[in-house]
C-alpha positions in Angstrom: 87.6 67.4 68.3 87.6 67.7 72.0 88.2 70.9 74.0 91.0 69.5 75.2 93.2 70.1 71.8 92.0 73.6 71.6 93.5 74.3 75.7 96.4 72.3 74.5 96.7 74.8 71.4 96.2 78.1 73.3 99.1 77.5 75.8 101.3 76.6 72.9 100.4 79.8 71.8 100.7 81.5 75.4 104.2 80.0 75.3 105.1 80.6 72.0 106.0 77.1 71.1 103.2 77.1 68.2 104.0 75.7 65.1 102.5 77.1 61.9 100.8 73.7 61.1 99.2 74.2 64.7 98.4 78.0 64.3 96.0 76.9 61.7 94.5 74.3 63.5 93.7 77.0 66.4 92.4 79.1 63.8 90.2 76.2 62.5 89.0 75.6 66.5 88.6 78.9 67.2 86.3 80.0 64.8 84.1 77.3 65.1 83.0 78.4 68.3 82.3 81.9 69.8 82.9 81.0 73.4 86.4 79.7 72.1 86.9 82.9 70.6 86.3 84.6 74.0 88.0 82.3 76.1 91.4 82.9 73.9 90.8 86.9 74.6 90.3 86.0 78.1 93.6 84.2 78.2 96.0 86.3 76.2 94.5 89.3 78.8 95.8 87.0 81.7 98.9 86.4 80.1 100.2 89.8 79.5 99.0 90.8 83.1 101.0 87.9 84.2 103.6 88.4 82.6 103.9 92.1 84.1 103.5 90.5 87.5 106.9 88.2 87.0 108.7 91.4 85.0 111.7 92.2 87.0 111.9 96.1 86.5 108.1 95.9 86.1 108.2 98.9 83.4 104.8 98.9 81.7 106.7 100.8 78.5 108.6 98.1 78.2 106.3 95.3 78.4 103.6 96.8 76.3 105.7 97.5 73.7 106.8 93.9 74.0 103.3 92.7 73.8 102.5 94.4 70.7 105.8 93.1 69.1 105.2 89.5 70.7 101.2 89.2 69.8 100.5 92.0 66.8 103.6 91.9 65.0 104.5 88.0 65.1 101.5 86.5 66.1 98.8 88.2 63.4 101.2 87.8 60.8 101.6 83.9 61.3 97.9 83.7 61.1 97.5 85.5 58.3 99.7 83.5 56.2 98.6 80.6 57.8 94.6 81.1 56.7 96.0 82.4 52.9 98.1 79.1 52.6 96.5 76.9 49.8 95.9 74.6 53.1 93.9 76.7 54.8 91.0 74.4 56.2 87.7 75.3 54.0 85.9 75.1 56.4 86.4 78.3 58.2 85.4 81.6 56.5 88.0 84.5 56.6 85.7 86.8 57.6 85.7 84.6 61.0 89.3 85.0 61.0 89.2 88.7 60.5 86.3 89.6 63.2 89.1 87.5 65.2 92.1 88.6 64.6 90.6 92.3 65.1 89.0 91.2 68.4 92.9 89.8 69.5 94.6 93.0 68.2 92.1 95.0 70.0 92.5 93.0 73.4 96.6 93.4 73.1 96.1 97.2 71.5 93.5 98.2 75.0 95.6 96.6 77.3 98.9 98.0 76.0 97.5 101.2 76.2 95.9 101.1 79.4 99.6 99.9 80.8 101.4 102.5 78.5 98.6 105.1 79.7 99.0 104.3 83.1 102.9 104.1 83.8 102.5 107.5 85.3 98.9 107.5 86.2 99.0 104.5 87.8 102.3 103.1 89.4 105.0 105.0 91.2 108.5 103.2 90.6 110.9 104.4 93.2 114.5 103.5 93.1 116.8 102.2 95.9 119.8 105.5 95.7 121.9 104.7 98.9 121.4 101.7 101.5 123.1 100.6 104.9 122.5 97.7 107.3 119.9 95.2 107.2 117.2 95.8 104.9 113.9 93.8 103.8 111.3 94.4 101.0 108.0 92.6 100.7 106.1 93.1 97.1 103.2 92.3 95.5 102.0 88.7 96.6 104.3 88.7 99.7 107.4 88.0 98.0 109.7 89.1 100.5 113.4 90.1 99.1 116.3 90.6 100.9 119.4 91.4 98.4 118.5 94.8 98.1 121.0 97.0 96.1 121.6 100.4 95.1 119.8 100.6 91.8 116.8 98.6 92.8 113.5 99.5 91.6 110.1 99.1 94.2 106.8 99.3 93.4 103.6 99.0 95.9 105.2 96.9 98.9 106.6 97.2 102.6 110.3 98.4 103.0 111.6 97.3 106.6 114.7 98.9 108.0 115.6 96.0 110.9 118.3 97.3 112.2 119.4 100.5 114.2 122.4 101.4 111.8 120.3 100.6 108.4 118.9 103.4 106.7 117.9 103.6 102.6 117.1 106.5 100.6 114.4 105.6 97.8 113.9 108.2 94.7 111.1 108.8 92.7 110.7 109.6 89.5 110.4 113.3 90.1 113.2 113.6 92.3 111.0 113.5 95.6 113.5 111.7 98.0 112.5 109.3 101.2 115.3 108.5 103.7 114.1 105.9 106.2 116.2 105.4 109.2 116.9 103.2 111.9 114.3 100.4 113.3 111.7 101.5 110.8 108.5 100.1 108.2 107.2 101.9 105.5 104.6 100.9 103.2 104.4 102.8 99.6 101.6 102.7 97.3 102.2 102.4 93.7 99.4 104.7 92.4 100.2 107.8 91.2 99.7 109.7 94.1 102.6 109.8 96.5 101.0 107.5 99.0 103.3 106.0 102.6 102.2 104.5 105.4 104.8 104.5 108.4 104.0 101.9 110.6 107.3 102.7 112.8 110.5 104.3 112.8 111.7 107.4 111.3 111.7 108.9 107.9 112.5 112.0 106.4 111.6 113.9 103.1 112.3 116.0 100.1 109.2 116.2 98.6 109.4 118.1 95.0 106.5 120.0 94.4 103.0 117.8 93.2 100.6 118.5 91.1 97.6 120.1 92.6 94.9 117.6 94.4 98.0 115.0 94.1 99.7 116.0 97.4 102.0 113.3 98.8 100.7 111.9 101.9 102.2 109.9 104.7 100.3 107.7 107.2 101.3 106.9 110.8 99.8 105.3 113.9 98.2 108.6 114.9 98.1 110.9 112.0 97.8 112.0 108.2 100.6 114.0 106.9 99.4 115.7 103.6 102.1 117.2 101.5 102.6 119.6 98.5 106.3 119.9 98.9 108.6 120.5 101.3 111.2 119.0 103.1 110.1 117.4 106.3 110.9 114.4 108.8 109.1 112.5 110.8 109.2 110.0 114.1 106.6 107.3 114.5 105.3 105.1 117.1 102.5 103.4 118.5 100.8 106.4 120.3 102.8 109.7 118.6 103.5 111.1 115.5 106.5 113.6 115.7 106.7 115.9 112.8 109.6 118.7 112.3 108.9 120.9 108.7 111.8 122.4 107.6 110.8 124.2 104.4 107.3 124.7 102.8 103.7 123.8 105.0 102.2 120.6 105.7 98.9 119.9 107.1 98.2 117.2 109.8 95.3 115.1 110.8 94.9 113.7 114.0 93.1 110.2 114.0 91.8 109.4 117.4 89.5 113.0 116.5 90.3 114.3 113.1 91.6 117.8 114.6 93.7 119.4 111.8 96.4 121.8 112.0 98.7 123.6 109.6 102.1 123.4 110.3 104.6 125.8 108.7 108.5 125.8 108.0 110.6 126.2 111.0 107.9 124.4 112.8 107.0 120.9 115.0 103.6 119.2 116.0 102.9 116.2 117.9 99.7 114.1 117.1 99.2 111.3 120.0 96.4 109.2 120.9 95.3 112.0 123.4 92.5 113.8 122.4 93.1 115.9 125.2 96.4 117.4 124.1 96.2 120.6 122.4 97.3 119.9 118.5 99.0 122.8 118.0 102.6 123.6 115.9 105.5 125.2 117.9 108.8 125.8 117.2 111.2 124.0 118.6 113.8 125.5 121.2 117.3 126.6 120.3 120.0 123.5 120.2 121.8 122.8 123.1 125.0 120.5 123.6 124.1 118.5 126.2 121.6 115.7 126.8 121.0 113.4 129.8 118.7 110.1 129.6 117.9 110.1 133.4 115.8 113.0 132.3 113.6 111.7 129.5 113.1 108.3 130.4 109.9 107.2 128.9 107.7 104.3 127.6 108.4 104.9 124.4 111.6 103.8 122.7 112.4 102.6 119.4 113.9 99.1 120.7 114.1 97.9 124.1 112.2 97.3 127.4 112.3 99.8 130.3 112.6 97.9 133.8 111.5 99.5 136.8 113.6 101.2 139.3 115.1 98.6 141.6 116.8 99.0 144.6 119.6 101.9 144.1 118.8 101.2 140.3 117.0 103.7 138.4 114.8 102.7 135.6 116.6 101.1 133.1 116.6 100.5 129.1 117.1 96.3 128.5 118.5 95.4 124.9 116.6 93.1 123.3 116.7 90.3 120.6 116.5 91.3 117.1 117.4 88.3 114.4 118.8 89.5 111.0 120.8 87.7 108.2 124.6 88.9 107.5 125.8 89.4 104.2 126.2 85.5 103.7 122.3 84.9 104.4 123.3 83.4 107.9 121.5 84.1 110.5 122.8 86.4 113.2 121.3 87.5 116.4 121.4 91.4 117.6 120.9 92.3 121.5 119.7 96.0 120.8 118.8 99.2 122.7 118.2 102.5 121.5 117.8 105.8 122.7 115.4 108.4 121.1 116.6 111.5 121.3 114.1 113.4 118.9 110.8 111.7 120.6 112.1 113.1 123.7 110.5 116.8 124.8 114.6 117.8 125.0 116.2 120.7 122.9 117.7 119.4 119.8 121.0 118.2 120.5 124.2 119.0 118.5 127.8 118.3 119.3 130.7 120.6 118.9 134.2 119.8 118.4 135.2 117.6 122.1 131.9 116.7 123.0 131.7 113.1 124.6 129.6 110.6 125.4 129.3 108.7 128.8 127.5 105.5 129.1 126.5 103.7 132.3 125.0 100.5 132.6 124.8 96.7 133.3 126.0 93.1 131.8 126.3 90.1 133.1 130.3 89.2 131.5 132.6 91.0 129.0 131.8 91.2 125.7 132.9 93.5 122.6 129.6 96.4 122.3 128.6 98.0 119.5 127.5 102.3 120.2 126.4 104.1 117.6 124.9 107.5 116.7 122.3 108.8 114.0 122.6 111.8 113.1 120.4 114.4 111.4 121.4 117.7 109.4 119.8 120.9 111.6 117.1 122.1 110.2 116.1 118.9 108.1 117.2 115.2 106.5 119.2 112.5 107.1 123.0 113.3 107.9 124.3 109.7 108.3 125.2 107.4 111.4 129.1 106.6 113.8 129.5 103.4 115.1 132.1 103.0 117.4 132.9 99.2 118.9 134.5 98.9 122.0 136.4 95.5 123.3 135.5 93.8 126.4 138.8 94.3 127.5 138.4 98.1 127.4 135.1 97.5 128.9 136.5 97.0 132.7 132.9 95.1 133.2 132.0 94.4 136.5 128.1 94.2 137.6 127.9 97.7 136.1 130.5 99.6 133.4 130.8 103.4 132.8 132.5 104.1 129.4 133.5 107.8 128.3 133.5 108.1 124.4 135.0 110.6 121.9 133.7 111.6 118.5 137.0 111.5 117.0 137.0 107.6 118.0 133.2 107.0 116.1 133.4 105.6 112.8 131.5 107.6 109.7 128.9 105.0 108.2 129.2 106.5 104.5 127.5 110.2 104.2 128.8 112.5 107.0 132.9 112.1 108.0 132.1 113.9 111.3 129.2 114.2 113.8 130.3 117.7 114.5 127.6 120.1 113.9 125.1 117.6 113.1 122.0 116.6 115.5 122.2 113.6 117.2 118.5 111.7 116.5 119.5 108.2 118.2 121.6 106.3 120.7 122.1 102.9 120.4 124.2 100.1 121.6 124.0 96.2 120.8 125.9 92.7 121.3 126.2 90.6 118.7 125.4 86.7 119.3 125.8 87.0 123.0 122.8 87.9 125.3 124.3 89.2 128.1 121.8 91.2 129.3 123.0 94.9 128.2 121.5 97.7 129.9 121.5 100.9 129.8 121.2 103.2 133.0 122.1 106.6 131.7 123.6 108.1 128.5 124.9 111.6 128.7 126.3 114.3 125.9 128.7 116.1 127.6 129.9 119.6 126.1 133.6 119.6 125.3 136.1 119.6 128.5 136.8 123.3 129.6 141.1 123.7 129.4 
């Protein structure tokens, strides 16, 4: 009989469509030929990897547990009435069957272990616990998923935060907690060891306390961030890493020269591409309610492009095209900017009770703008994000518009109900559908109005 019936044979066994008639006529193949005996390990160890590669929830427990009930439970037993049936083809020995069946049991029995062994050692699950805004997650074999959901488990992939009012805070099974806001990539690792590489954007931590040689680390652009636990956040771009540690003591590696310092709680560090700059912690300078862009202009902004001064114009911040998908999977078209006010060299800034915002800059023709805020908790995490939009008719556009806006007006994005108290982290204004080239010439905080 030709190979062919035995392949045919094997995936009726892989799919479970095997008849009893046919389970002894794979036994009868099978232990006729050695290399047929190893090929069918060789396939049943595919299969179950497989099949953990298509599980949903990808829980190792789970799907060993179902392997053993699927392939030693069902599987053995069927073959073991089949070869004691008084049909049972003479021809093959039982002691065959046996060497067999234990060589199959063993195959399931190591590879359930090793995934049952591993569920910790080996792959981190982290959970989706809150979400906002547009989010994207790309797995294993670039599947790339966008109906994210509270409750959604992740495992060894890239989580992209695309917009500026999206954030998502992912848990792991310890009860270590990562926040990523704003514009932002992260990838995680799913070995054991606590493992993130932050391409972009902004993320911060609660990092439970890890096992010793396990310490969490976190990759950027321009650094290693190696972590025991502590609670910590962090700003990353193309040429600087920005890190503020709130509790505990982190140590930092910069690439472009491997310098390392140790940064305690209460503490900042920047790591850039200049090996020049002294890589040295400080702590960072008492909060202040007010703020002015004018004075922190810079190269480096979380979305945008800066334009050069022109004419009586100073330099300015142009909002730029960012595409996304609503709620309803159709596409929609963003014209962002945004305003980092944490990668800035500023005080940290926190608003009080009638602290306002004024906004000057440039559009071509009226059209409704989105501003909004993200805003972190003083001393360390995530607080939440205010969006505020304002019509075109309240707009007064001309060439250029100067709007003045009150906190009481901005509109709590779950978490925090008020910004009062809170640090503001970014600024950011966008258009929706309608390039109309937004600009952004200054943004001021302005303390509240003396009676």
């Amino acid at each position: 009989m030709s190979d062919g019936r035995f392949e045919d044979l094997m995936s009726r066994l892989l799919d479970e469509s095997i008849t009893a008639e046919e389970s002894a006529e794979l036994i009868e193949l099978a232990g006729q030929d050695h290399d047929r005996l190893d090929e069918l390990r060789t396939q049943l160890a595919a299969a179950e990897m497989l099949a953990m590669s298509q599980d949903e929830l990808r829980d190792e427990a789970r799907f060993a547990a179902a392997v053993r009930s699927r392939y030693v439970d069902q599987f053995v037993i069927r073959l073991r009435k089949a070869i004691s049936a008084e049909d049972a083809p003479q021809s093959f020995r039982p002691r065959q069957f046996w060497v067999w069946a234990i060589g199959i049991v063993a195959v399931v029995g190591l590879v359930a272990s090793f995934l049952l062994t591993r569920g910790d050692s080996y792959s981190q699950v982290v959970e989706i616990t809150e979400l906002n805004g547009s989010l994207q997650w790309t797995g294993d074999g670039g599947v790339v998923v966008r109906d994210l959901h509270v409750g959604s488990l992740l495992r060894g992939g890239t989580l992209e935060a695309l917009t500026a009012d999206a954030w998502a805070q992912l848990e792991y099974r310890d009860g270590t907690q990562v926040t990523l806001s704003g514009r932002s990539s992260v990838t995680l690792s799913g070995l054991q060891q606590k493992e993130l590489h932050l391409r972009e954007g902004s993320l911060s931590a609660m990092v439970n306390r890890q096992p010793d040689g396990e310490q969490m680390l976190i990759h950027t652009p321009t650094a290693k961030i190696e972590v025991l636990g502590t609670q910590l956040n962090v700003d990353a771009r193309t040429s600087v890493t920005r890190l503020t540690v709130n509790e505990g003591a982190v140590r930092v590696t910069r690439l472009v020269d491997d310098a390392v310092a140790d940064v305690a709680a209460g503490q900042q560090i920047v790591a850039s591409v200049d090996h020049r700059a002294k890589l040295e912690p400080f702590r960072p300078q008492k909060p202040v309610n007010h703020w002015d862009s004018l004075k922190f202009a810079t190269t480096e902004t979380p979305f945008g492009r800066w334009l050069p001064p022109e004419g009586k114009l100073p330099v300015r911040l142009r909002a730029g095209p960012l595409l996304i998908r609503d709620d309803n999977k159709k596409p929609v078209t963003l014209f962002v900017a945004v305003f980092a006010i944490t990668a800035s060299k500023s005080a940290p800034v926190v608003f009080e009770k009638g602290s306002r915002i004024r906004v000057r800059g440039r559009t071509q023709s009226a059209q409704d703008v989105v501003f909004g805020m993200s805003m972190g908790v003083p001393g360390g995490g995530f607080a939440g994000k205010f969006e505020l939009v304002q019509p075109a008719a309240k707009m007064l556009f001309s060439d250029d518009f100067q709007v003045e806006l009150k906190l009481k007006d901005f509109r709590p994005i779950h978490r925090a109900r008020s910004p009062v108290g809170l640090e503001l982290n970014f600024f950011y204004v966008f258009t929706v559908n309608a390039d109309v080239n937004l600009e952004l010439i200054q943004v001021q905080v302005l303390p509240p109005a003396k009676k």
